[in-house]
N, CA, C and O atoms as a Tripos MOL2 file, in Angstrom:
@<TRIPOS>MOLECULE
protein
  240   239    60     0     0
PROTEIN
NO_CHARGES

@<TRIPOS>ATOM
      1 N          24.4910   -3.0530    5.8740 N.3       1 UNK1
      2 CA         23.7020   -4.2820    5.9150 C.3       1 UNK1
      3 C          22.2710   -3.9880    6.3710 C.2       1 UNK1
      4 O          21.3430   -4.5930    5.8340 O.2       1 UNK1
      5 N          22.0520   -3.1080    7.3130 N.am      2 UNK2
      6 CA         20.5770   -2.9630    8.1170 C.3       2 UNK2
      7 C          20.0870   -2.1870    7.3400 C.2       2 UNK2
      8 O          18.8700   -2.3520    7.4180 O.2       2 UNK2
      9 N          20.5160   -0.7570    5.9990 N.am      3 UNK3
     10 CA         20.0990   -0.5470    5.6940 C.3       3 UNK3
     11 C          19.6510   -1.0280    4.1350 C.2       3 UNK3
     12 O          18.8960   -0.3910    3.4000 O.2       3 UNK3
     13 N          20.2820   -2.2590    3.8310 N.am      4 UNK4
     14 CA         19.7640   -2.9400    2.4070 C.3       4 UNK4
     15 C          18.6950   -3.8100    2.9110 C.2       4 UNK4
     16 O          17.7380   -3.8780    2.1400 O.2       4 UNK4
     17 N          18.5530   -4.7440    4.3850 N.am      5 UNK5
     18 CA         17.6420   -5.3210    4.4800 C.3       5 UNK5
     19 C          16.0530   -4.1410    5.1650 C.2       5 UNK5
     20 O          14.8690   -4.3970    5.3840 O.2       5 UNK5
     21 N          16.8060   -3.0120    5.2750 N.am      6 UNK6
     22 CA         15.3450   -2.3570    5.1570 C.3       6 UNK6
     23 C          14.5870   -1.9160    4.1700 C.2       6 UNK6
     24 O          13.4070   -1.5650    4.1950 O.2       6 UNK6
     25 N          15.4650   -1.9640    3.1590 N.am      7 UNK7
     26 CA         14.7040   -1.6290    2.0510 C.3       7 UNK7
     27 C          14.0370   -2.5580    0.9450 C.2       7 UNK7
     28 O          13.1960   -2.3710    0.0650 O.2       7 UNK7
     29 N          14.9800   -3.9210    1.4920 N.am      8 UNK8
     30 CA         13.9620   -4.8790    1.0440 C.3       8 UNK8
     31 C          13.0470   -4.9080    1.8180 C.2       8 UNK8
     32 O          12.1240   -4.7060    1.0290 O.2       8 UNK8
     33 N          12.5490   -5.0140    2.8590 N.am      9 UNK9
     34 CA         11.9090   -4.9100    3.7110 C.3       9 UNK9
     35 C          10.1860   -4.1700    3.2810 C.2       9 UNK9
     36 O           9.0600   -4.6590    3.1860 O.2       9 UNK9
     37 N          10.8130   -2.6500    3.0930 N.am     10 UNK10
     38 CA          9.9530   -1.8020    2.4530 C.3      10 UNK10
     39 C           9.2530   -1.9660    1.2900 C.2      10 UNK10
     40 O           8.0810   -1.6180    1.1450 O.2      10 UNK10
     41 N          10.3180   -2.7760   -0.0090 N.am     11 UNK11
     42 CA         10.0290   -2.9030   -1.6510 C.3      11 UNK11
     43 C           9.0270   -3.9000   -1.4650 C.2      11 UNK11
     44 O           7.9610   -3.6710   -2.0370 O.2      11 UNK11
     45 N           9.1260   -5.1060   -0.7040 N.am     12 UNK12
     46 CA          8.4760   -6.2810   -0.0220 C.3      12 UNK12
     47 C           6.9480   -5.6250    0.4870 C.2      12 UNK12
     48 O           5.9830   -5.6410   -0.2770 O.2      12 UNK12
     49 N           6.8860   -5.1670    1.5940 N.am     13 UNK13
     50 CA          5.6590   -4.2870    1.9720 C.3      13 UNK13
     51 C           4.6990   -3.5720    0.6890 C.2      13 UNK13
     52 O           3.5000   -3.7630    0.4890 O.2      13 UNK13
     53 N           5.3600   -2.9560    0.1400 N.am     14 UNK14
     54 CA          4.5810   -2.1530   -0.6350 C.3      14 UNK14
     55 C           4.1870   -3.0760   -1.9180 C.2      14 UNK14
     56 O           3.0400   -2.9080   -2.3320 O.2      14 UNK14
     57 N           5.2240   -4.3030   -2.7930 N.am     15 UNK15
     58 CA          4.2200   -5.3250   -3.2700 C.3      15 UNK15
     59 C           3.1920   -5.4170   -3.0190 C.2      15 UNK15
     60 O           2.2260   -5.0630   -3.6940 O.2      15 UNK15
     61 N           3.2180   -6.2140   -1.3700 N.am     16 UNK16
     62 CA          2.4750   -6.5740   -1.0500 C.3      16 UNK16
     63 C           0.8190   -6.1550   -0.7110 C.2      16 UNK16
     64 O          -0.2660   -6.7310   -0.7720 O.2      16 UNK16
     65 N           1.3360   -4.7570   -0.3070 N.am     17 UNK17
     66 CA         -0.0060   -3.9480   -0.4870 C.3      17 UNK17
     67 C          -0.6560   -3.4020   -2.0680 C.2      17 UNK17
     68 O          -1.8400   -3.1470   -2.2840 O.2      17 UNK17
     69 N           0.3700   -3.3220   -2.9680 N.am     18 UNK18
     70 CA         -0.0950   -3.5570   -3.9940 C.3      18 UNK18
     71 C          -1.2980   -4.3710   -4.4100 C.2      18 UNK18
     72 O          -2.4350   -3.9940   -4.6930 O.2      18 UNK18
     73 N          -0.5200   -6.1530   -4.3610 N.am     19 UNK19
     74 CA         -1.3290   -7.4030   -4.4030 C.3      19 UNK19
     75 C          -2.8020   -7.5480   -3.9240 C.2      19 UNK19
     76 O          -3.7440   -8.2150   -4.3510 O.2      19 UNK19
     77 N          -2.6520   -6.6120   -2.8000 N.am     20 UNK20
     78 CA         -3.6560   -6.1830   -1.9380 C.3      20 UNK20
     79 C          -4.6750   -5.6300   -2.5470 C.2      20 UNK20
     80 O          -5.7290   -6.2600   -2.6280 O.2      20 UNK20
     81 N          -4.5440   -4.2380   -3.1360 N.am     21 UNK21
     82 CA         -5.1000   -3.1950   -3.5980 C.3      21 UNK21
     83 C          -5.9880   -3.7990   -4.6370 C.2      21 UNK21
     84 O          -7.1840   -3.5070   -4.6810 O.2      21 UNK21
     85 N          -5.1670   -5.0360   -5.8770 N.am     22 UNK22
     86 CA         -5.6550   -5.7250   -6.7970 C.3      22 UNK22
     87 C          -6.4650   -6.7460   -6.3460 C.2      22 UNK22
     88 O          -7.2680   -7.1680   -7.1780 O.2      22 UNK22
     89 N          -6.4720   -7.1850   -5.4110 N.am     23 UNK23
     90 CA         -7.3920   -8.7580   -5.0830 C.3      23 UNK23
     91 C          -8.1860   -7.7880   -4.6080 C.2      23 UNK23
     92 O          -8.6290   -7.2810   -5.6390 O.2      23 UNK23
     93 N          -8.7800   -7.0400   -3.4310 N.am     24 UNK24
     94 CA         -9.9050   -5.7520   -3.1780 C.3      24 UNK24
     95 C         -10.4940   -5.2520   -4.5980 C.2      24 UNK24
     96 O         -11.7130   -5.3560   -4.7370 O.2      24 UNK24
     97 N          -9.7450   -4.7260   -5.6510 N.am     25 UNK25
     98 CA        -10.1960   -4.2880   -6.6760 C.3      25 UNK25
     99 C         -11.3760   -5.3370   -7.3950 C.2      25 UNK25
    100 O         -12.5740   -5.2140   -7.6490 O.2      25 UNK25
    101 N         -10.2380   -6.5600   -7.5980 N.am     26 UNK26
    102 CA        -11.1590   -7.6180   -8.5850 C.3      26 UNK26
    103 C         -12.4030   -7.4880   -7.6930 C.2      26 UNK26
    104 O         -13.4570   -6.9310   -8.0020 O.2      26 UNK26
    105 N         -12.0860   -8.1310   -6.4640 N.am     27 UNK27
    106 CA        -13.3890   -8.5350   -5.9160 C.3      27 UNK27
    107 C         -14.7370   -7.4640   -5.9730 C.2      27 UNK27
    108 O         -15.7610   -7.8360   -6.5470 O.2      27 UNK27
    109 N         -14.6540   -6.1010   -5.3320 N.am     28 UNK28
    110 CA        -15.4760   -5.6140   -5.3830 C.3      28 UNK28
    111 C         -15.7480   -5.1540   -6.9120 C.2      28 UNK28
    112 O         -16.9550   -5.2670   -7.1210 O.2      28 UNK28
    113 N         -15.0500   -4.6650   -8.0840 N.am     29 UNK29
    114 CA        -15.7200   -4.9330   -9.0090 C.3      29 UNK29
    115 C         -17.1080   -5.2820   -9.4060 C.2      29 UNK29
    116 O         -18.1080   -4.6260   -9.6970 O.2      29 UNK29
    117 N         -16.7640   -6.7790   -9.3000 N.am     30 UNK30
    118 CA        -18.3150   -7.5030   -9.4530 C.3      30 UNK30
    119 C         -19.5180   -6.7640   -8.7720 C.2      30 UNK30
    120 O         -20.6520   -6.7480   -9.2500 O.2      30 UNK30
    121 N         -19.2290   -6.2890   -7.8630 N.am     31 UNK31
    122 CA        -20.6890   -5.4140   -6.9730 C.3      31 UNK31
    123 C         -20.9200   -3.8510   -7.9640 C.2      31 UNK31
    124 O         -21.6230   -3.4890   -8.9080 O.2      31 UNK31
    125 N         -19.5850   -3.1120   -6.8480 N.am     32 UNK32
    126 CA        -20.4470   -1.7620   -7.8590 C.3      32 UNK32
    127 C         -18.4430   -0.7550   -8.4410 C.2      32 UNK32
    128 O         -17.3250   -0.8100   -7.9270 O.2      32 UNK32
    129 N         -18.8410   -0.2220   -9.3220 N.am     33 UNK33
    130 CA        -17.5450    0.2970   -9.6030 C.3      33 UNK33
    131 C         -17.2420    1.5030   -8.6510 C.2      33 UNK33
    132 O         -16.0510    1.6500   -8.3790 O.2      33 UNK33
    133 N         -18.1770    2.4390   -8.0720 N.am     34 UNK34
    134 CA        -18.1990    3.5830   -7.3850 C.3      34 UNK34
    135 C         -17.4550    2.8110   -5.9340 C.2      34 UNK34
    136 O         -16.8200    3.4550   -5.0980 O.2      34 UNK34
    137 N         -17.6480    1.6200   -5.8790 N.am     35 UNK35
    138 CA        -17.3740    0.9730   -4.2640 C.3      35 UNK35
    139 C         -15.6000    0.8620   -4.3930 C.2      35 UNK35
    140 O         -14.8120    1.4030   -3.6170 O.2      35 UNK35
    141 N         -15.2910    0.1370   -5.4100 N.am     36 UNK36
    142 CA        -13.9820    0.2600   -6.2020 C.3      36 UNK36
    143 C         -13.4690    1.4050   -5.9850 C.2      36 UNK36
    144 O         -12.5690    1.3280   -5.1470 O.2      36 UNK36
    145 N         -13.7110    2.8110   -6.5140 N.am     37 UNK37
    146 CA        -12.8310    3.6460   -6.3140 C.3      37 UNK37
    147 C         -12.7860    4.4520   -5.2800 C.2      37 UNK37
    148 O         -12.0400    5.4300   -5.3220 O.2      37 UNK37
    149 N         -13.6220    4.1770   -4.0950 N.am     38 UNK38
    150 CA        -13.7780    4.5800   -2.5550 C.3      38 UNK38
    151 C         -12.4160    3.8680   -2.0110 C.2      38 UNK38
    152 O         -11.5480    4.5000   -1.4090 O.2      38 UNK38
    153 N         -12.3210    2.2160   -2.3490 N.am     39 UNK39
    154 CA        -11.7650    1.3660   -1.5930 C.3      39 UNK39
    155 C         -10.3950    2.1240   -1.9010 C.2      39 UNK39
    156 O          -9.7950    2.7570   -1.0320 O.2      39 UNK39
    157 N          -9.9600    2.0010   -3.2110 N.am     40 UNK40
    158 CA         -9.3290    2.0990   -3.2440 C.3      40 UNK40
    159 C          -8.0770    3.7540   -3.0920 C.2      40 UNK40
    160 O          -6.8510    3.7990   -2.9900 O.2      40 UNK40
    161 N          -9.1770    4.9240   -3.1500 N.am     41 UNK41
    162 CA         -8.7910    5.8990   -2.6720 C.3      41 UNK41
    163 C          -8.5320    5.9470   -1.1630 C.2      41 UNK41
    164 O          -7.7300    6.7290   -0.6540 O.2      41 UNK41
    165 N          -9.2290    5.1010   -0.5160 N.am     42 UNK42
    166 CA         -8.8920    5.0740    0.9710 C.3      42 UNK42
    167 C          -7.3640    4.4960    1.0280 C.2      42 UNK42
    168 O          -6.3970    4.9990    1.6010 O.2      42 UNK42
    169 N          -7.4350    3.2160    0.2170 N.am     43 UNK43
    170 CA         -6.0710    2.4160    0.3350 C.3      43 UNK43
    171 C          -4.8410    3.1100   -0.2460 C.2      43 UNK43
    172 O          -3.7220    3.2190    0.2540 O.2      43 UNK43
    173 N          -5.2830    3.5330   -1.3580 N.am     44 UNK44
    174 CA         -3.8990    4.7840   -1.6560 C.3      44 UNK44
    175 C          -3.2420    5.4260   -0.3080 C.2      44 UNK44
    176 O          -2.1850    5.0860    0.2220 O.2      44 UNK44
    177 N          -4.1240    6.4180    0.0950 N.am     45 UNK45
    178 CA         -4.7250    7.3410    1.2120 C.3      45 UNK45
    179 C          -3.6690    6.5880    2.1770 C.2      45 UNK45
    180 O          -2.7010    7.3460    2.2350 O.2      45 UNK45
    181 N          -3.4450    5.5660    2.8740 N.am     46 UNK46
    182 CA         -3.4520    4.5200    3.9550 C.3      46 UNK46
    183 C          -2.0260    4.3440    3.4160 C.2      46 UNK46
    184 O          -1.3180    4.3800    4.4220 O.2      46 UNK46
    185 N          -1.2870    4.1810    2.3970 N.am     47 UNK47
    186 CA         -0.0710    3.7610    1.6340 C.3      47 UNK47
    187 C           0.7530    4.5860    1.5620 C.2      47 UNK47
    188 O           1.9650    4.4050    1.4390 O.2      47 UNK47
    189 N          -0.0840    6.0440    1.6620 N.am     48 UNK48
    190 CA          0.5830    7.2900    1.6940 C.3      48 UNK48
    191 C           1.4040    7.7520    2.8520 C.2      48 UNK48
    192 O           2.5860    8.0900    2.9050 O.2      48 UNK48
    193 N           0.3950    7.6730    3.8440 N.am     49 UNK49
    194 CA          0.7130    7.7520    5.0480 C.3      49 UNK49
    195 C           1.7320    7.0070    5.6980 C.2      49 UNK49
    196 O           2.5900    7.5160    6.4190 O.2      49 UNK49
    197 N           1.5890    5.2710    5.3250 N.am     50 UNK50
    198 CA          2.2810    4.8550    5.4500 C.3      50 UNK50
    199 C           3.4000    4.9130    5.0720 C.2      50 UNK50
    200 O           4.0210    4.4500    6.0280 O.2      50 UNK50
    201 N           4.2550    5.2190    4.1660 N.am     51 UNK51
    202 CA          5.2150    5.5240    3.7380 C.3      51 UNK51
    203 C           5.7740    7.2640    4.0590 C.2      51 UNK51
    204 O           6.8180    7.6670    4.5730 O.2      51 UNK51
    205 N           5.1410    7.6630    3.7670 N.am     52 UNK52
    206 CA          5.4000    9.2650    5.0010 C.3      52 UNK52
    207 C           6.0500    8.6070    6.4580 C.2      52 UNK52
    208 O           7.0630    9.1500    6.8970 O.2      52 UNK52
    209 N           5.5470    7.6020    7.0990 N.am     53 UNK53
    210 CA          5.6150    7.1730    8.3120 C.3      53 UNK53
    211 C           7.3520    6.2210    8.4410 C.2      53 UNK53
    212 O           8.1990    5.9540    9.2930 O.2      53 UNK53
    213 N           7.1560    6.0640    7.3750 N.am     54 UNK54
    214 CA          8.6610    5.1370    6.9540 C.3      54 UNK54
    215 C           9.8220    6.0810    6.6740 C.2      54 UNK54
    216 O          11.0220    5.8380    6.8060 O.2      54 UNK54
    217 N           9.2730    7.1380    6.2880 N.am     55 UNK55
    218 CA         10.2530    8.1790    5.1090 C.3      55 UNK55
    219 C          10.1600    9.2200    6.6730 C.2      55 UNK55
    220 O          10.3960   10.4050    6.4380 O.2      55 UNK55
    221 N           9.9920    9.0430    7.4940 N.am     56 UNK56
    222 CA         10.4490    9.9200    9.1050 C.3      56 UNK56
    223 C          11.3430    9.3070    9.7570 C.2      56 UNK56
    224 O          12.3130    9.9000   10.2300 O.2      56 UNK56
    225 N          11.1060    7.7450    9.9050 N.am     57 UNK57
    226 CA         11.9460    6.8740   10.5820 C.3      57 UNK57
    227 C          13.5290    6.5960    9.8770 C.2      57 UNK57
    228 O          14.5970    6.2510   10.3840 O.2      57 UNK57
    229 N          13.1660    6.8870    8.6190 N.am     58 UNK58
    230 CA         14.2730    6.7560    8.1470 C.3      58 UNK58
    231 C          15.3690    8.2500    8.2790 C.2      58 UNK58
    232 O          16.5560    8.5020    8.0700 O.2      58 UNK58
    233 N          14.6020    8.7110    8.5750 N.am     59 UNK59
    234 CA         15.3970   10.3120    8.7270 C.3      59 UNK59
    235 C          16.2660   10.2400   10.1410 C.2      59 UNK59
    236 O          17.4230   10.5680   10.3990 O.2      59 UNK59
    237 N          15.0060    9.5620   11.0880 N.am     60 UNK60
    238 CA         15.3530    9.7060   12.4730 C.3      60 UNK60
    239 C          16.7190    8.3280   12.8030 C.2      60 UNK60
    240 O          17.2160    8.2060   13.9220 O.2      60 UNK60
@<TRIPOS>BOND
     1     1     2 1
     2     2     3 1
     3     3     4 2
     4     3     5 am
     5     5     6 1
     6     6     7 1
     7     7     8 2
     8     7     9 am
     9     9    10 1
    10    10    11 1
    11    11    12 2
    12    11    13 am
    13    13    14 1
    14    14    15 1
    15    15    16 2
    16    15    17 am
    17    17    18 1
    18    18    19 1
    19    19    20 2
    20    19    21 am
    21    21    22 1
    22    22    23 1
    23    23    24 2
    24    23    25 am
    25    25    26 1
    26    26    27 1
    27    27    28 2
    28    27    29 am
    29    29    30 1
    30    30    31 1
    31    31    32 2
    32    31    33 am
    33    33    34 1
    34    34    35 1
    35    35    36 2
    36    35    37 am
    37    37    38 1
    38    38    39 1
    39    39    40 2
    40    39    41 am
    41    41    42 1
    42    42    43 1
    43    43    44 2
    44    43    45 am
    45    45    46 1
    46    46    47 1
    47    47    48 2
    48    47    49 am
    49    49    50 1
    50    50    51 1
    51    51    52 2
    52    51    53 am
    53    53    54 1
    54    54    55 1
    55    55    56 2
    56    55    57 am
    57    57    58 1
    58    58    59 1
    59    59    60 2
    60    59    61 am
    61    61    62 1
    62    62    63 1
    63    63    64 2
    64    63    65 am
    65    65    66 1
    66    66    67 1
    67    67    68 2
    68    67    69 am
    69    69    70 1
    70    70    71 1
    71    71    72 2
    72    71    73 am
    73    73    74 1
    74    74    75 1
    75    75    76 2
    76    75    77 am
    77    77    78 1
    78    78    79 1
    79    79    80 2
    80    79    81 am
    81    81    82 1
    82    82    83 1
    83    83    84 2
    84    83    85 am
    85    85    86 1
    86    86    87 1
    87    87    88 2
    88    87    89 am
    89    89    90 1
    90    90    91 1
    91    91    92 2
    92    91    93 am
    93    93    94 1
    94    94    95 1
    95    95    96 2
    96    95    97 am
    97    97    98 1
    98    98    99 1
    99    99   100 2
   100    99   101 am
   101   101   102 1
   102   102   103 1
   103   103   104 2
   104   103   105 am
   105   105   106 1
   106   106   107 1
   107   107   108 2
   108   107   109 am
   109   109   110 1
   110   110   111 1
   111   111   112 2
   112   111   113 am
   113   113   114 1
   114   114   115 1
   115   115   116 2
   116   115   117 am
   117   117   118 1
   118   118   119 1
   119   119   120 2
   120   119   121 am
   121   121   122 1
   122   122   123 1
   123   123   124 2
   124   123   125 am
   125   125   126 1
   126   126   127 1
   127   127   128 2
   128   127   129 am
   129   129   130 1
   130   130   131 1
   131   131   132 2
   132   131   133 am
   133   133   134 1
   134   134   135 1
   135   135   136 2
   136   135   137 am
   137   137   138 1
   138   138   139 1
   139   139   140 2
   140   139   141 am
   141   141   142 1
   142   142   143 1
   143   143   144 2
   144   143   145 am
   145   145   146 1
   146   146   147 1
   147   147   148 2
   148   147   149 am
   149   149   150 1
   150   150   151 1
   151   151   152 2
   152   151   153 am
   153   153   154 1
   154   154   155 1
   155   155   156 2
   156   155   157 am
   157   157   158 1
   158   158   159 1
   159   159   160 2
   160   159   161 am
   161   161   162 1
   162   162   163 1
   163   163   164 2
   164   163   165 am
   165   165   166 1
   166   166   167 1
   167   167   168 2
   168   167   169 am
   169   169   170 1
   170   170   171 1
   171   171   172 2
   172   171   173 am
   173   173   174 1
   174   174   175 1
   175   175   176 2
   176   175   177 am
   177   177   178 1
   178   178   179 1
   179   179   180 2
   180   179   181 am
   181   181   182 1
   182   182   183 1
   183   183   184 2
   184   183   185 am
   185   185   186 1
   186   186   187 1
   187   187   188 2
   188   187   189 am
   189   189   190 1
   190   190   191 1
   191   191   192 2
   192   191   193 am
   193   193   194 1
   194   194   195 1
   195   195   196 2
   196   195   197 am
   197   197   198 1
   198   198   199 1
   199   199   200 2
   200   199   201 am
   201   201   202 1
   202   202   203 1
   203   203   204 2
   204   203   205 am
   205   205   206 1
   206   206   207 1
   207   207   208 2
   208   207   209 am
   209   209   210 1
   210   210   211 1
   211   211   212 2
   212   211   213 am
   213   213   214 1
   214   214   215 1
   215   215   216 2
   216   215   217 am
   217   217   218 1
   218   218   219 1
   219   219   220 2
   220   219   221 am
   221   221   222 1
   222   222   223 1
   223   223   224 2
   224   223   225 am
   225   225   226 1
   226   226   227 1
   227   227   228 2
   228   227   229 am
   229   229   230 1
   230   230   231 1
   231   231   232 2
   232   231   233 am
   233   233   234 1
   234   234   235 1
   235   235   236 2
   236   235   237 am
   237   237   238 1
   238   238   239 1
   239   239   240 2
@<TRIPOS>SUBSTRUCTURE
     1 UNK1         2 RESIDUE 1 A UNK
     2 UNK2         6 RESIDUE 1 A UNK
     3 UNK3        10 RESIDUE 1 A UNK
     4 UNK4        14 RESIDUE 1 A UNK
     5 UNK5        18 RESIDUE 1 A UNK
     6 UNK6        22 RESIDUE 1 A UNK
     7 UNK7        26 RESIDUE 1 A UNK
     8 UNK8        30 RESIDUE 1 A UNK
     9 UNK9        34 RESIDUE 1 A UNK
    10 UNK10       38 RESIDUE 1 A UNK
    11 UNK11       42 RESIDUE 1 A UNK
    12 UNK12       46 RESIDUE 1 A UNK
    13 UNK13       50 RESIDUE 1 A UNK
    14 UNK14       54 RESIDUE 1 A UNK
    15 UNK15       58 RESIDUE 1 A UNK
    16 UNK16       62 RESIDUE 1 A UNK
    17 UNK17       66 RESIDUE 1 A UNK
    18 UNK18       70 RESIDUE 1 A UNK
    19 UNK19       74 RESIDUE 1 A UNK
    20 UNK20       78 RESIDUE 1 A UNK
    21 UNK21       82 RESIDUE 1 A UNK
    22 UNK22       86 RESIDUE 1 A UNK
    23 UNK23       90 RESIDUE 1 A UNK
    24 UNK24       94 RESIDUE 1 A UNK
    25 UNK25       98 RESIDUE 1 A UNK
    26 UNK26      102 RESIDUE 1 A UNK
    27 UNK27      106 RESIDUE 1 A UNK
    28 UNK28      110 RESIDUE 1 A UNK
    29 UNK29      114 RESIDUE 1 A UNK
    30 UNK30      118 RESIDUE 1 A UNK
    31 UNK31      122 RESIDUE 1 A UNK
    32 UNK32      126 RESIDUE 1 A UNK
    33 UNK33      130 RESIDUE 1 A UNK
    34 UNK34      134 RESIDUE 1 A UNK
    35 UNK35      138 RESIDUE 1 A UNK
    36 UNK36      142 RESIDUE 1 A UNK
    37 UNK37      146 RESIDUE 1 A UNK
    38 UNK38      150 RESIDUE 1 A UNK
    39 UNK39      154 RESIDUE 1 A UNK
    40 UNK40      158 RESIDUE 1 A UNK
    41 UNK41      162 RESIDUE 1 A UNK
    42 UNK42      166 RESIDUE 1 A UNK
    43 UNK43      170 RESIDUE 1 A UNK
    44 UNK44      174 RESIDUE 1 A UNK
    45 UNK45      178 RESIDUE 1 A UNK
    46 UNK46      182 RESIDUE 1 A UNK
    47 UNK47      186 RESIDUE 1 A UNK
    48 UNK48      190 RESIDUE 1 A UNK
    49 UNK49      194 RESIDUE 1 A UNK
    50 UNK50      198 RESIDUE 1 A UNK
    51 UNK51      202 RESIDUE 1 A UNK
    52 UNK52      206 RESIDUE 1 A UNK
    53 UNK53      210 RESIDUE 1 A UNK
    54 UNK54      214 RESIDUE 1 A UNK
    55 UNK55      218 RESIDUE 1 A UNK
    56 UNK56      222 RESIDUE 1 A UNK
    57 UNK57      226 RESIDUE 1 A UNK
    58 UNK58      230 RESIDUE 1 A UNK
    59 UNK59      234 RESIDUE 1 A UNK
    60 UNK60      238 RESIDUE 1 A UNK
């Protein structure tokens, strides 16, 4: 049970930062495209980690 609601949990999270990634995208768009793929290499970057960080806990 604790481990199906963690993984909704997780599938949920990472949508969500998805959703994220896309509303940041649209928006800066409009300014400059170089700003776009900073943002969003950081946010990859940040998603990565994060999930590295998930994928330990789950070990432990």
């Amino acid at each position: 049970m604790k481990k199906s609601l963690y993984k909704c949990a997780k599938n949920a999270t990472t949508i969500i930062l998805i959703i994220i990634i896309f509303m940041v995208d649209i928006q800066t768009m409009y300014f400059t495209r170089t700003r776009v793929k900073c943002i969003t290499k950081e946010l990859f970057i940040q998603i990565c980690m994060d999930m590295e960080i998930i994928g330990k806990m789950k070990r432990n």
